[in-house]
C-alpha positions in Angstrom: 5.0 10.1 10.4 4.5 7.1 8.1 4.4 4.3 11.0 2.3 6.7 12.9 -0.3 7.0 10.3 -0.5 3.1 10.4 -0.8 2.8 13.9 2.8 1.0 14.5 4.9 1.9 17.0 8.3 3.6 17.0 10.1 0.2 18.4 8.2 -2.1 16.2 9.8 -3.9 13.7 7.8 -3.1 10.5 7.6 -6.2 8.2 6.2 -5.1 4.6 4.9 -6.7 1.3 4.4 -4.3 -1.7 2.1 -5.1 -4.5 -1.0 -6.1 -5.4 -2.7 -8.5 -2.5 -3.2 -12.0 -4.1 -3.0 -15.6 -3.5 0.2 -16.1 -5.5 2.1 -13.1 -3.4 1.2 -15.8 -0.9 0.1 -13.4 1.9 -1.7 -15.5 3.6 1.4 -17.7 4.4 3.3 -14.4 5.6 0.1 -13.5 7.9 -0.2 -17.6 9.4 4.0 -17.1 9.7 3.8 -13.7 11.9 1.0 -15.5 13.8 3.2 -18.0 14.7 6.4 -15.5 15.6 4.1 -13.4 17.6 2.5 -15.9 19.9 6.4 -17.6 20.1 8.3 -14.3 20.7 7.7 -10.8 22.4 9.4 -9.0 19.8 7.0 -6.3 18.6 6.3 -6.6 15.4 3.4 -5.1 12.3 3.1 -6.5 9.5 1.5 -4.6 7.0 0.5 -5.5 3.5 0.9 -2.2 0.7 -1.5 -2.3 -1.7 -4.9 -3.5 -3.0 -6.8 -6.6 -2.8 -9.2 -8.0 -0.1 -8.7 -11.8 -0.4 -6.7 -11.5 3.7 -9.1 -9.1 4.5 -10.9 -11.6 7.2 -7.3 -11.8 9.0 -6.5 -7.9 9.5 -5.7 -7.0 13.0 -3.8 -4.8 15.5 -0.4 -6.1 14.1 -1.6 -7.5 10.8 -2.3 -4.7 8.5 -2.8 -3.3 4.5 -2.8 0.4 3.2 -5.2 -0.1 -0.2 -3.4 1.7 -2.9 -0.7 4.2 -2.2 0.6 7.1 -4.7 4.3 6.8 -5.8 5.7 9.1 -2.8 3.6 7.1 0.0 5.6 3.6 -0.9 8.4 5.1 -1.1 7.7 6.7 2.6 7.0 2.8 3.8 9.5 1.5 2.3 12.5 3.8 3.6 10.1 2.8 7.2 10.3 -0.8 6.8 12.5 -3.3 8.7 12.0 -6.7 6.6 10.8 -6.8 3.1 8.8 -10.2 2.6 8.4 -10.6 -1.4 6.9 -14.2 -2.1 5.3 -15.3 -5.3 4.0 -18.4 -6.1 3.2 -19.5 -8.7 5.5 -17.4 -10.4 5.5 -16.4 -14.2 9.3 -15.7 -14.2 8.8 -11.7 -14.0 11.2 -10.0 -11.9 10.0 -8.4 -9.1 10.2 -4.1 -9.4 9.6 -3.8 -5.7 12.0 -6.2 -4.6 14.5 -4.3 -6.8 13.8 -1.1 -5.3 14.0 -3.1 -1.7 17.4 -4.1 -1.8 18.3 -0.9 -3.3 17.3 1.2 -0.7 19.1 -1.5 1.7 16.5 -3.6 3.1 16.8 -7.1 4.0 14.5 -8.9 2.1 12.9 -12.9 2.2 11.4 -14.3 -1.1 10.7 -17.9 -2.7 13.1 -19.7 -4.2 11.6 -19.6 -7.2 12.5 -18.0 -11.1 14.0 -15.1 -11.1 14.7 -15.0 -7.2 16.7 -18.1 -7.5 19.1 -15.9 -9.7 19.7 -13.4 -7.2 22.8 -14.3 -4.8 21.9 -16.3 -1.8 24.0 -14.1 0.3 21.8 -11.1 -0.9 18.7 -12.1 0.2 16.8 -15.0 2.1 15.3 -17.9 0.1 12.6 -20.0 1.3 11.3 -23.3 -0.4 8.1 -23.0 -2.4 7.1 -26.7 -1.5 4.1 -26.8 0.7 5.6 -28.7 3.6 8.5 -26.4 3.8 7.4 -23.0 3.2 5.4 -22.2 6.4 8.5 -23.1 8.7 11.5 -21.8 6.2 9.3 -18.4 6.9 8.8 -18.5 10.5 12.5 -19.2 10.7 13.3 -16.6 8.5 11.3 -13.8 10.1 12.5 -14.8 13.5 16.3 -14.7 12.6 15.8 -11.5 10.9 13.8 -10.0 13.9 16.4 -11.5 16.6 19.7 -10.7 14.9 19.7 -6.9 13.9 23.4 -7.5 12.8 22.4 -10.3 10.0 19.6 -7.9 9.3 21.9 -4.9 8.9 24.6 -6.8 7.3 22.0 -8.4 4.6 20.5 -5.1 3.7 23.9 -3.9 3.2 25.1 -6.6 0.6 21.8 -6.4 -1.0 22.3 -2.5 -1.9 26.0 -3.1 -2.9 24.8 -5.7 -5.1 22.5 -3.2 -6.9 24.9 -0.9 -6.9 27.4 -3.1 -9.2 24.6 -5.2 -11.3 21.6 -2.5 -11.5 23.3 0.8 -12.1 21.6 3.0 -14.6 24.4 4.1 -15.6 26.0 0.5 -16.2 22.9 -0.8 -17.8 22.8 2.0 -20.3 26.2 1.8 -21.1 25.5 -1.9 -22.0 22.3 -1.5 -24.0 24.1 1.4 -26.1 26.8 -1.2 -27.2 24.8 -3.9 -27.9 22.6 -1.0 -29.7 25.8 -0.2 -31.6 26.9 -4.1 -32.7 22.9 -4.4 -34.2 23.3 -1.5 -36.4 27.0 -3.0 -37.3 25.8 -5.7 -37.9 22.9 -4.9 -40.2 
């Protein structure tokens, strides 16, 4: 229901970004990169941009898409849809990315910049690409054609992506922690 309210076919590979739509998510690199892989391959693909902003509005088209703001239920709907997450940000201020978190938790193979936080995250979790001008545009076209090509590096990415959450960003773990560094404060004081 979700790719058919966006137009994108059942066989499609759905390539998403989530967030707000601005120069530093850097969308207008993913959009010149599926330009590239599309007139390269005949794998069909959409990619399609969730969230506001207008700045790539002049380079919408069949394949190259954006919802405008979505409710809570929608992106989750999208997201469970979507074949490649492409999470970009530069410049970055160092935040960690709540979208990419949910990403790899629900399993999906995801390409960022190698840049702040991202860099922490295990290479073999995710795929980095350069933030250096000369670099970025080809690290992505390589990445999104690998990605679409090889559904088993795909699959197999997605999967150590969600195990990863599973053992670093479990509630349960994470409260567990905060409680006992909770408990040495008030020992300490």
């Amino acid at each position: 229901a979700v790719r058919e309210r966006y137009c994108i076919g059942e066989d499609d590979i759905l390539i998403a970004s989530f967030g707000f739509i601005a120069p530093t998510k850097r969308n207008k690199e993913v959009i010149d990169a599926i330009n590239q892989v599309i007139k390269a391959q005949d794998t069909p693909l959409q990619y399609l941009m969730v969230g506001e902003g207008n700045y790539v509005d002049a380079y919408l088209s069949d394949y190259v898409k954006k919802t405008g703001y979505i409710n809570l239920n929608e992106f989750e709907m999208i997201l469970s849809s979507t074949d490649i997450v492409i999470n970009l940000r530069y410049p970055s201020m160092g935040e960690t990315s709540g979208t990419l978190l949910r990403a790899m938790s629900a399993g999906k193979p995801c390409i960022v910049s190698d840049e702040a936080w991202f860099s922490e995250l295990p290479d073999d979790t995710l795929v980095k690409i350069s933030i250096e001008q000369e670099r970025e545009h080809q690290e992505l076209v390589d990445a999104i054609s690998l990605l679409i090509n090889n559904s088993k590096i795909r699959d197999g990415l997605g999967l150590k992506a969600q195990k990863y959450m599973q053992i670093h960003h479990n509630p349960e773990r994470i409260a567990n922690e905060m409680k006992i560094f909770f408990l040495k404060i008030i020992t300490f004081t």
